[in-house]
N, C-alpha and C positions, 0 to 999 in steps of 0.2 A: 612617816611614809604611808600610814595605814590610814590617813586622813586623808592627804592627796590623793588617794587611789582609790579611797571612795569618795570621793571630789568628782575623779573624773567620770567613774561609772554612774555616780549621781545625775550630774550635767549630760552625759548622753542617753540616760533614759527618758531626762526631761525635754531633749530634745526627738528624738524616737517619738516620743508623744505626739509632739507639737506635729511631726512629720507625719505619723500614722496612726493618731487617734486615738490609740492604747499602748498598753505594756504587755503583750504578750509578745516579746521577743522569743524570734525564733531561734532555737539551740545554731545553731550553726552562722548566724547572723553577724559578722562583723562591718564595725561603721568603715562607711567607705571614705574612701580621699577627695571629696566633695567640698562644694564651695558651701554645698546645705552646714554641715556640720563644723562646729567650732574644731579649731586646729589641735587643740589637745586631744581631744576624743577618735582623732581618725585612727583605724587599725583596731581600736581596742577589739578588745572579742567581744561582743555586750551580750552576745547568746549567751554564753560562757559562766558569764559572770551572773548572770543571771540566774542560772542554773546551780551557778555556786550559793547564792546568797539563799535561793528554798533548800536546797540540799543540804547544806554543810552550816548554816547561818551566818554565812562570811561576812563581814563589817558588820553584823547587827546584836551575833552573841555578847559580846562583849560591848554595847554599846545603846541600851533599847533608846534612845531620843532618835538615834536614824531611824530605830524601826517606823517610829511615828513618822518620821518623815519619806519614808515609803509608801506606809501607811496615803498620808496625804497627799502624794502623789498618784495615787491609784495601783500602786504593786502588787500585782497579783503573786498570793503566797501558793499558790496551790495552781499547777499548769493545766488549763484547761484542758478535755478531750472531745474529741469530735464523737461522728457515732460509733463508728465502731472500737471507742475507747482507746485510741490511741494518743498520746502526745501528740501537739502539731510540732 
């Protein structure tokens, strides 16, 4: 189950990308019910999970070949800040 559900977080950050350039998902960002995104990925939280996966190392502690595959998808490990140091 822990494969599928980094499947699907996988597949919509790679699409996120394709839509907006980068991976700096925004915490609160859930994919929409769009025809842009693949039908699995609609609803996920990807803010979320994203947030999970620097915080906590969720799908990657246990598992460093996704990390590389993060990695090579351009994942940012560490959330950018603007200037006055906030998260975006």
């Amino acid at each position: 189950a822990n494969d599928l559900r980094y499947k699907r977080v996988f597949d919509a950050l790679k699409k996120y990308k394709e839509l907006y350039g980068d991976l700096l998902v925004p915490q609160p960002f859930t994919v929409p019910d769009s025809e842009d995104w693949p039908e699995e990925v609609r609803g996920l939280r990807l803010g979320a999970r994203v947030n999970a996966i620097r915080s906590q190392g969720t799908f990657v502690k246990s598992n460093p070949a996704r990390r590389d595959e993060l990695d090579e998808l351009g994942f940012v490990w560490e959330p950018p800040t603007n200037a006055e140091g906030k998260k975006r």
